[in-house]
C-alpha positions in Angstrom: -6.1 67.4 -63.4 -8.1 66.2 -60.1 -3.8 65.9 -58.8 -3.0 68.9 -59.3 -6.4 70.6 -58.1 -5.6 68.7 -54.8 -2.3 69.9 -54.2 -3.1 73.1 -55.1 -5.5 72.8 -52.3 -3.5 71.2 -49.7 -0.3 72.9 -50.5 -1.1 76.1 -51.3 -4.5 77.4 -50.9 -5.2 76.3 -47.4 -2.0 78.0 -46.1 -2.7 81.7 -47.1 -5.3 84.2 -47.1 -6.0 85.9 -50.6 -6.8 89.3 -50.9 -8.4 89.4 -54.5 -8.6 88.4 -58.0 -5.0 89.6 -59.0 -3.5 87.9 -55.9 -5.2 84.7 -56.7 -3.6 85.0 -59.9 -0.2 85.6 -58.6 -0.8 83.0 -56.3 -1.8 80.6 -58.8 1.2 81.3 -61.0 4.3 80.9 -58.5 2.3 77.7 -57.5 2.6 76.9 -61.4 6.2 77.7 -61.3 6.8 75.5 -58.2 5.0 72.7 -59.0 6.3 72.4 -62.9 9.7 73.5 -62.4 10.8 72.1 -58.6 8.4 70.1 -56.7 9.5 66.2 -56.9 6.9 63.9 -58.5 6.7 60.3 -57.2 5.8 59.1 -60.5 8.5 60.6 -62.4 10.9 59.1 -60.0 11.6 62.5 -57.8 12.4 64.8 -61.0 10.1 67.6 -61.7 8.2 67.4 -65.1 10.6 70.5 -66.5 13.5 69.3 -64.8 15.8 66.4 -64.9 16.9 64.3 -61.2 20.5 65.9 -60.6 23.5 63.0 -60.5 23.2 61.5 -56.9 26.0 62.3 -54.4 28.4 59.4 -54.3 31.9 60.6 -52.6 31.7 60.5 -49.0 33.2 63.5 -48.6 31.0 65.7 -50.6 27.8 64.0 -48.2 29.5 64.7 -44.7 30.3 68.7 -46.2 26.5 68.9 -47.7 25.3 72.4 -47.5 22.0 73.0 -48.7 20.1 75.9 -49.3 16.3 76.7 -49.1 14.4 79.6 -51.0 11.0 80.9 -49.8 8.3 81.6 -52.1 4.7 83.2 -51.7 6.2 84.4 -48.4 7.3 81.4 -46.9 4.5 79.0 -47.9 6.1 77.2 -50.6 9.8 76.4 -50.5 12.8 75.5 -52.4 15.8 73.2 -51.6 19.1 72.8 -53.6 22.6 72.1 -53.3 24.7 75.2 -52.7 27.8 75.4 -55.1 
């Protein structure tokens, strides 16, 4: 629990200003989200606890053409990568 207090901390709460209770809340809930369902973990070997490492990129050809994509969340303070399709 004292893990994910700190990176709560450092990766979210120190990087934006909250307005009240219910934007706490939000906050604290797309943080969830992120950190459950995207964030790599170091101890799970780069998978997120919900979600399984994707098949690693082998053809040459598919790393030279690698187009990824990033989605903002909480207005830009968290974000998202993935592979485009």
């Amino acid at each position: 629990m004292e893990r994910w207090v700190q990176s709560c901390r450092r990766e979210l709460l120190d990087g934006c200003l909250l307005w009240n209770e219910r934007h706490l809340w939000h906050a604290l809930r797309e943080y969830e989200r992120f950190y459950n369902q995207h964030r790599a973990h170091q101890a799970l070997g780069q998978a997120a606890p919900l979600r399984t490492v994707p098949d690693p990129i082998t053809d040459p050809e598919q790393i030279i053409d690698l187009n990824i994509r990033r989605r903002d969340r909480l207005g830009g303070i968290l974000h998202e990568y993935s592979h485009a399709a």
